[in-house]
N, CA, C and O atoms as a MOPAC input file, in Angstrom:
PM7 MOZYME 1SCF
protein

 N    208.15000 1    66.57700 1   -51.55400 1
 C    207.83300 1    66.69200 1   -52.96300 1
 C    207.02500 1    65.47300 1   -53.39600 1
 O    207.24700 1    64.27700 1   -53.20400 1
 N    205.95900 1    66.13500 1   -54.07500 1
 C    205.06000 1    64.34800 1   -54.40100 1
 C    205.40500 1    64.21900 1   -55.88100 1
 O    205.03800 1    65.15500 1   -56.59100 1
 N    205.83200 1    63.55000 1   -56.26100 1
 C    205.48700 1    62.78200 1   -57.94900 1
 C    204.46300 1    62.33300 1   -57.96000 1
 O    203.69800 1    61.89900 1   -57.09800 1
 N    204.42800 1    62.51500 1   -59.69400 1
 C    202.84800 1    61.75000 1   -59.59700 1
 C    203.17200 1    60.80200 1   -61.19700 1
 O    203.69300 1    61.15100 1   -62.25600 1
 N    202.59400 1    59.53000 1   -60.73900 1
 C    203.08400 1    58.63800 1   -61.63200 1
 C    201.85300 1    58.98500 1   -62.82900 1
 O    200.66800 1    59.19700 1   -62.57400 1
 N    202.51200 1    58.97500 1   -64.22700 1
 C    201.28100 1    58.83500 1   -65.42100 1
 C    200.33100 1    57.94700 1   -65.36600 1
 O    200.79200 1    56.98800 1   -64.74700 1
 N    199.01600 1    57.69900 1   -65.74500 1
 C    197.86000 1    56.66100 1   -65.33400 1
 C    198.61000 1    56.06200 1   -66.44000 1
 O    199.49900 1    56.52500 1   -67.15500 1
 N    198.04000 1    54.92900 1   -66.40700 1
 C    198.21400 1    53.75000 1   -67.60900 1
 C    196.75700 1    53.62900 1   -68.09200 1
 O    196.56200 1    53.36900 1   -69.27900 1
 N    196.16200 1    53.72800 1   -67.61000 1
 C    194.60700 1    54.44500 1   -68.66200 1
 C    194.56900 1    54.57800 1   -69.80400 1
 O    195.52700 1    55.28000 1   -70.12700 1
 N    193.94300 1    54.27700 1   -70.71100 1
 C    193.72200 1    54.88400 1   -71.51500 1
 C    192.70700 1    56.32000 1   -71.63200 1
 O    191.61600 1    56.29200 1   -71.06300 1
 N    193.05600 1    57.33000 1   -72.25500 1
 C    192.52100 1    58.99600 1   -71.85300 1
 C    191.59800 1    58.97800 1   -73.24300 1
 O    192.15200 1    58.69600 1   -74.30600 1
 N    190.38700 1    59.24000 1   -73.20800 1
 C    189.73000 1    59.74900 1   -75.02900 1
 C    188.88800 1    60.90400 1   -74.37200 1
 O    188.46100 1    61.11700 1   -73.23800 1
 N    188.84000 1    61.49800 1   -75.47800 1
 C    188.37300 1    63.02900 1   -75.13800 1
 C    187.32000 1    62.72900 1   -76.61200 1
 O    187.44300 1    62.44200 1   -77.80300 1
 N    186.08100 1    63.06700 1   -75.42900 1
 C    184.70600 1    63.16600 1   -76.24100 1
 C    183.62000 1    64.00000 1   -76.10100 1
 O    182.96600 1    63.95800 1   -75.05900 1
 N    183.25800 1    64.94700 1   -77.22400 1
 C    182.20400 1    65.60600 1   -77.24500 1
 C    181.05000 1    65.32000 1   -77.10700 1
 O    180.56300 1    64.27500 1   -77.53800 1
 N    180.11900 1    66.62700 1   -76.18200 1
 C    178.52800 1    65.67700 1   -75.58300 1
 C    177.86600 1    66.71100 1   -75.99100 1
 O    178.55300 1    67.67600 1   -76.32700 1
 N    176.57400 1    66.82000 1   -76.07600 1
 C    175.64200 1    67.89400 1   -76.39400 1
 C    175.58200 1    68.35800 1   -74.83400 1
 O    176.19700 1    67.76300 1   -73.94900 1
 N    174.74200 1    69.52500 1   -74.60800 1
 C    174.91900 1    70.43000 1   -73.72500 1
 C    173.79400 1    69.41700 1   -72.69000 1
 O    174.09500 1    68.92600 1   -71.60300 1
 N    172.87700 1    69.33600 1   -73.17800 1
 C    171.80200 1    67.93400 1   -72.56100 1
 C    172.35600 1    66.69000 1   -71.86500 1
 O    172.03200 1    66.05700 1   -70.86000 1
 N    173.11500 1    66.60900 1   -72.59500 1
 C    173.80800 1    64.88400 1   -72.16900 1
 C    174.82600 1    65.19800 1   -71.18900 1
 O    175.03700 1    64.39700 1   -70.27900 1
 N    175.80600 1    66.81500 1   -71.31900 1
 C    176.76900 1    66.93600 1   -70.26500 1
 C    175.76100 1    67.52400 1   -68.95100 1
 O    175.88200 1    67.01300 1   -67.83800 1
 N    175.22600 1    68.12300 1   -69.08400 1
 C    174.20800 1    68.15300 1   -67.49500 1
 C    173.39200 1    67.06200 1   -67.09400 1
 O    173.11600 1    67.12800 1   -65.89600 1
 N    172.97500 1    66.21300 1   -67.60500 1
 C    172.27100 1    65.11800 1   -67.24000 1
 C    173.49200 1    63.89100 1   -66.50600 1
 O    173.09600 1    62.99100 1   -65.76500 1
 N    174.99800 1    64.07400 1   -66.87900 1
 C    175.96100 1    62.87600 1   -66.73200 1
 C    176.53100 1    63.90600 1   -65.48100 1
 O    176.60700 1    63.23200 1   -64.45300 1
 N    176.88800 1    65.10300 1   -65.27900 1
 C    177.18800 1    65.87000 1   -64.35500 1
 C    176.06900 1    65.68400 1   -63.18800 1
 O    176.54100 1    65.49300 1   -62.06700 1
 N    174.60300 1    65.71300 1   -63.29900 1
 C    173.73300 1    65.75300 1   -62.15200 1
 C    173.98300 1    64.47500 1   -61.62400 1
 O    174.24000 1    64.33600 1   -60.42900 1
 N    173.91200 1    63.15900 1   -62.71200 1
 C    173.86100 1    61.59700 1   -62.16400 1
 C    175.19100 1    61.60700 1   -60.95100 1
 O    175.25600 1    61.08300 1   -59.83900 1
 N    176.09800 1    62.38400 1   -61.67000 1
 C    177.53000 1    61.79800 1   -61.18500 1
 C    177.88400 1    62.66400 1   -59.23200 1
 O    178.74700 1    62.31100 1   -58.42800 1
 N    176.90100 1    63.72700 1   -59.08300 1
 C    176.80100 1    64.76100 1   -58.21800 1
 C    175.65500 1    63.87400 1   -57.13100 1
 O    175.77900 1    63.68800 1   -55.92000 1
 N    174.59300 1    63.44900 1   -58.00500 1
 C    173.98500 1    62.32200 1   -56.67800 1
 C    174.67200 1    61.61800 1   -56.67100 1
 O    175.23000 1    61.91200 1   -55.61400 1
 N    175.28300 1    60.62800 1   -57.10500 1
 C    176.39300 1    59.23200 1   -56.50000 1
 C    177.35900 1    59.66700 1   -56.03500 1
 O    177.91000 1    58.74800 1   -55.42900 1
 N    178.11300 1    60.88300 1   -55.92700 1
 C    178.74000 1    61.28600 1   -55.37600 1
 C    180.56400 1    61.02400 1   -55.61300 1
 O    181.33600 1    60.69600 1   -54.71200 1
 N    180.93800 1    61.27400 1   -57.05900 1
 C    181.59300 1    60.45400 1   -58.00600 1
 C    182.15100 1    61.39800 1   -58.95700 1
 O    181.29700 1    62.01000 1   -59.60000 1
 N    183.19900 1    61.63800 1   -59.17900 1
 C    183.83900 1    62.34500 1   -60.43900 1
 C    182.79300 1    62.53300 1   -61.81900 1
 O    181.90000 1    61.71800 1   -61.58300 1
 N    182.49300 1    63.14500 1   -63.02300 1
 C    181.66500 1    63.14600 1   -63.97700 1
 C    182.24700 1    62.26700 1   -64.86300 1
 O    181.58200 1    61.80400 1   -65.79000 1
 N    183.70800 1    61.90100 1   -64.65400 1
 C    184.71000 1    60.88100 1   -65.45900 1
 C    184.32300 1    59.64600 1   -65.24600 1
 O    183.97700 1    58.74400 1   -66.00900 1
 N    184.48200 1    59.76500 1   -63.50000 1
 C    184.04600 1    58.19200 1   -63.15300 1
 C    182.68600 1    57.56900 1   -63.33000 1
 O    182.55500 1    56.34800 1   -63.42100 1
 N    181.65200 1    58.42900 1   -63.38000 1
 C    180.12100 1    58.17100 1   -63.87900 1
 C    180.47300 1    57.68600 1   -65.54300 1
 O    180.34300 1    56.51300 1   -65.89300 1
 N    180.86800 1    58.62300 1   -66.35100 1
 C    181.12300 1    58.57200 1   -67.79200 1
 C    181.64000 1    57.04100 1   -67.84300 1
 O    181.09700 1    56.25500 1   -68.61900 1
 N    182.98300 1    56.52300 1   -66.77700 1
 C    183.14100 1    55.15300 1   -67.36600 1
 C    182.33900 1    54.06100 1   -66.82100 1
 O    182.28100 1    52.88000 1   -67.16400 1
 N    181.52400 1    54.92700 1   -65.58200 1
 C    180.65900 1    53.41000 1   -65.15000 1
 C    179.53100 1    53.23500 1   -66.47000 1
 O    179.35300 1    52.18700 1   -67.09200 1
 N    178.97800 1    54.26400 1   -66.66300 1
 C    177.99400 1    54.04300 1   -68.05400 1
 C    178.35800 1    53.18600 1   -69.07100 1
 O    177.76000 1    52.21900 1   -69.54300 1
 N    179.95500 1    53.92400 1   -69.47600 1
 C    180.40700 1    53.11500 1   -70.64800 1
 C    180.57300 1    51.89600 1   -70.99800 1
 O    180.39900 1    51.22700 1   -72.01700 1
 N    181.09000 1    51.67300 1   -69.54400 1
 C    181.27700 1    49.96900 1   -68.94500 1
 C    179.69500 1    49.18000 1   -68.98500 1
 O    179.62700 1    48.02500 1   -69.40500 1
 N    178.74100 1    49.74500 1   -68.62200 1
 C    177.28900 1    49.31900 1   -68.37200 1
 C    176.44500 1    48.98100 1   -69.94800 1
 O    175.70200 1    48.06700 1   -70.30400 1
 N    176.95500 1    50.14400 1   -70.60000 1
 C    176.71400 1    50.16200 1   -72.02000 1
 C    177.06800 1    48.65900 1   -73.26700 1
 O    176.42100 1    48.11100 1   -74.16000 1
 N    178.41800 1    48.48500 1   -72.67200 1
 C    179.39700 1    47.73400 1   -73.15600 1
 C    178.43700 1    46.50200 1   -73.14900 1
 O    177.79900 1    46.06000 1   -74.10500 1
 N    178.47700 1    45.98600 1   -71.70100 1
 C    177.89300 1    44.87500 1   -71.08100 1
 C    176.08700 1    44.88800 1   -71.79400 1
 O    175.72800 1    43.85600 1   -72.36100 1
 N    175.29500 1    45.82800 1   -71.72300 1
 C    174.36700 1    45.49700 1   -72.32000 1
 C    174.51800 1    45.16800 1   -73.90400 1
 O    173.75100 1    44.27700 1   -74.26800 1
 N    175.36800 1    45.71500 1   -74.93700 1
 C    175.44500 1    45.32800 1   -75.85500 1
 C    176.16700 1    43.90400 1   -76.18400 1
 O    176.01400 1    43.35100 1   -77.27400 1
 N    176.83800 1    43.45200 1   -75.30700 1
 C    177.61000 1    42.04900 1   -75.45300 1
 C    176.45600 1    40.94500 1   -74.88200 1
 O    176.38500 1    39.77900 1   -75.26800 1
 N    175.46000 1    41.65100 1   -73.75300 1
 C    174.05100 1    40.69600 1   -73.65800 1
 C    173.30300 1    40.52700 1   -75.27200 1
 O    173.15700 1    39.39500 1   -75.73400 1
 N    172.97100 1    41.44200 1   -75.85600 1
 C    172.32100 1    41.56000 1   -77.43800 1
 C    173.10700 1    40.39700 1   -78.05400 1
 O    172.65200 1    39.28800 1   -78.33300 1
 N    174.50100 1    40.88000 1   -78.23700 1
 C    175.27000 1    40.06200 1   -79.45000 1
 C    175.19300 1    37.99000 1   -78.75600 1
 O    175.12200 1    37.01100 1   -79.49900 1
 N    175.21900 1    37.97800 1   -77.95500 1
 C    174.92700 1    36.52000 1   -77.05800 1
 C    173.21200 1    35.88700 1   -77.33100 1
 O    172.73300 1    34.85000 1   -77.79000 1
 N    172.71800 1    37.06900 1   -76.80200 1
 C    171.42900 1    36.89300 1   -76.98200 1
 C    170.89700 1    36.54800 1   -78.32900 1
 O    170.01700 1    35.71200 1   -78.53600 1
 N    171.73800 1    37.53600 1   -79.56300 1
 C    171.10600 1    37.03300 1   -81.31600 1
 C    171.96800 1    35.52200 1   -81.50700 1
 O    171.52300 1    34.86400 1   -82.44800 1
 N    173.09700 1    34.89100 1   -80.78200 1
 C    173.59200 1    33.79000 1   -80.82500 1
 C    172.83500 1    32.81100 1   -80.56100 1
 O    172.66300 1    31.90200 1   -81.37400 1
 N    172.20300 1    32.84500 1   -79.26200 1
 C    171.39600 1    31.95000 1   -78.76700 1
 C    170.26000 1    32.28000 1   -79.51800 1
 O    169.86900 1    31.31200 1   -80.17100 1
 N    169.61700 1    33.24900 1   -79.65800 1
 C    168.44700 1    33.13100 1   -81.23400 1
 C    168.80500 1    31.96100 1   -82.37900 1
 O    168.01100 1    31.06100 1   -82.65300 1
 N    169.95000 1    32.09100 1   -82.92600 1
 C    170.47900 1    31.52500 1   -84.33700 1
 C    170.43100 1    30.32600 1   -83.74700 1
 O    169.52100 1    29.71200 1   -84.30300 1
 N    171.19100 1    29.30100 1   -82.46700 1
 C    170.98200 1    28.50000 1   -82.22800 1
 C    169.50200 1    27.44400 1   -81.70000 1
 O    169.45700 1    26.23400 1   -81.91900 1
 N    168.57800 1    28.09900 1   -81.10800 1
 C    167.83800 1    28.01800 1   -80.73300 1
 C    166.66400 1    27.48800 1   -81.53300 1
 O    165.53800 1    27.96900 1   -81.41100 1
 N    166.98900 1    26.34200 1   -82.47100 1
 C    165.54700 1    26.30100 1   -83.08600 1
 C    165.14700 1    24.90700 1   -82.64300 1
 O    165.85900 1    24.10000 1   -82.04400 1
 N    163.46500 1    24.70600 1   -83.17000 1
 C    162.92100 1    23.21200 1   -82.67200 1
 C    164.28900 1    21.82600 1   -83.29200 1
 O    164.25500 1    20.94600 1   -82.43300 1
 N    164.71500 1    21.67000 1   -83.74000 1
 C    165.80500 1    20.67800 1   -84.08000 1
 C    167.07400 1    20.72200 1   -83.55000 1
 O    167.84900 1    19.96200 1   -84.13100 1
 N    167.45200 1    21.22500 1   -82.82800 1
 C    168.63900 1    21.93600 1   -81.86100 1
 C    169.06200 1    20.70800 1   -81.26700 1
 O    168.17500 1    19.94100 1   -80.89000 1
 N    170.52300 1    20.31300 1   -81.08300 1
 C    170.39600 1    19.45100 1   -80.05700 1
 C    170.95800 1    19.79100 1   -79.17200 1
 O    171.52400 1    20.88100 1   -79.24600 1
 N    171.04200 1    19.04500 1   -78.00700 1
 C    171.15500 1    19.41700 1   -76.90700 1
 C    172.18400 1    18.26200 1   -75.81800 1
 O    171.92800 1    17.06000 1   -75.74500 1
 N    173.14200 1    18.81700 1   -75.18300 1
 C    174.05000 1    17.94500 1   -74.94000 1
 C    174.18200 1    18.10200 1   -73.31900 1
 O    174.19200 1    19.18700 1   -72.73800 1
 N    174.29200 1    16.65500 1   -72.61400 1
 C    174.53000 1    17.45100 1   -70.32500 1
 C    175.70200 1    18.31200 1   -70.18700 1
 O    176.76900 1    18.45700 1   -70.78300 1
 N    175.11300 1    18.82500 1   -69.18600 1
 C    176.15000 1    19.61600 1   -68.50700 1
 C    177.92900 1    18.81000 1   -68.67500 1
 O    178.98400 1    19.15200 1   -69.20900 1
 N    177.52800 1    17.80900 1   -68.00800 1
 C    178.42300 1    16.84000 1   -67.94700 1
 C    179.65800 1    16.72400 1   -69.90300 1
 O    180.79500 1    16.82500 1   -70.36500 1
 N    178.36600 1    16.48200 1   -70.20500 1
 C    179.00000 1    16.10900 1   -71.54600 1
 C    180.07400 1    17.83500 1   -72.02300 1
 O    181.26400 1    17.59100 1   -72.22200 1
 N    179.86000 1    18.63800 1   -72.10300 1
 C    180.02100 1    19.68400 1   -72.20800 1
 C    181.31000 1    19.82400 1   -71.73000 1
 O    182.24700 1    19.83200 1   -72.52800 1
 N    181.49900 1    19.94000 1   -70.47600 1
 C    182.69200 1    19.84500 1   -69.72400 1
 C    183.69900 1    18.95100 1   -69.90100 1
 O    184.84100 1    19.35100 1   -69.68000 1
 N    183.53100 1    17.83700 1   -70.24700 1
 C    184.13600 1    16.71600 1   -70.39900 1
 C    184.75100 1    16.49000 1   -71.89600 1
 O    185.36800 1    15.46700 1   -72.19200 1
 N    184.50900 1    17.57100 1   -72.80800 1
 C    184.55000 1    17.93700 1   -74.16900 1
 C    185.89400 1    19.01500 1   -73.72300 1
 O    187.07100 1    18.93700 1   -74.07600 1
 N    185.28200 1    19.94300 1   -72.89200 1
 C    186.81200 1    21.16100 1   -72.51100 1
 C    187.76700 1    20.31600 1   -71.84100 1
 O    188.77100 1    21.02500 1   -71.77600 1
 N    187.97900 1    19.42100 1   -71.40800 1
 C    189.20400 1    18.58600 1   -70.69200 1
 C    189.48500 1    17.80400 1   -71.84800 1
 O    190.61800 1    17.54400 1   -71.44200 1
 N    189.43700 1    17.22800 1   -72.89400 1
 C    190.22500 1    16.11700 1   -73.69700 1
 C    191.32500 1    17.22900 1   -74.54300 1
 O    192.16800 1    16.78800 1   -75.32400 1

C-alpha cells in the first residue's frame, strides 16, 4: 500500500487564455517537463527579472554625479561592528 504524503507547496489555480495554455504546454513538451513545472520555472524567472528592475530603479536613484562612494573594504567592515 503506498501513502502519499500532502505537498507542502503551495497549490494556486490560474486561468490562461487558450494562446498562452498551448504556447506553456508546447515549451513544457520540448523540455520535457510537466506544464506545472514549466509554469513555475517561468514564474520563478519572471520573479527574478522583476526584482532585477526594482534594484536596477535603486541603483538609478542612487547613482548620480555627487554620489559617494565607499571600498569594498570599508563596506564590510561597517557589517561586522
Amino acid at each position: 500500500m503506498t501513502i502519499l504524503m500532502p505537498t507542502s507547496k503551495k497549490r494556486i489555480n490560474i486561468s490562461l487564455p487558450e494562446d498562452i495554455e498551448e504556447v506553456l504546454t508546447l515549451i513544457a513538451k520540448r523540455d520535457g517537463v510537466p506544464v506545472a513545472t514549466k509554469a513555475f520555472q517561468l514564474i520563478e524567472l519572471a520573479l527574478e527579472i522583476d526584482e532585477d528592475e526594482v534594484w536596477e530603479k535603486i541603483i538609478a536613484e542612487r547613482d548620480t554625479p555627487d554620489a559617494v562612494f565607499i571600498s569594498h573594504e570599508e563596506a564590510w567592515r561597517g557589517l561586522h561592528h
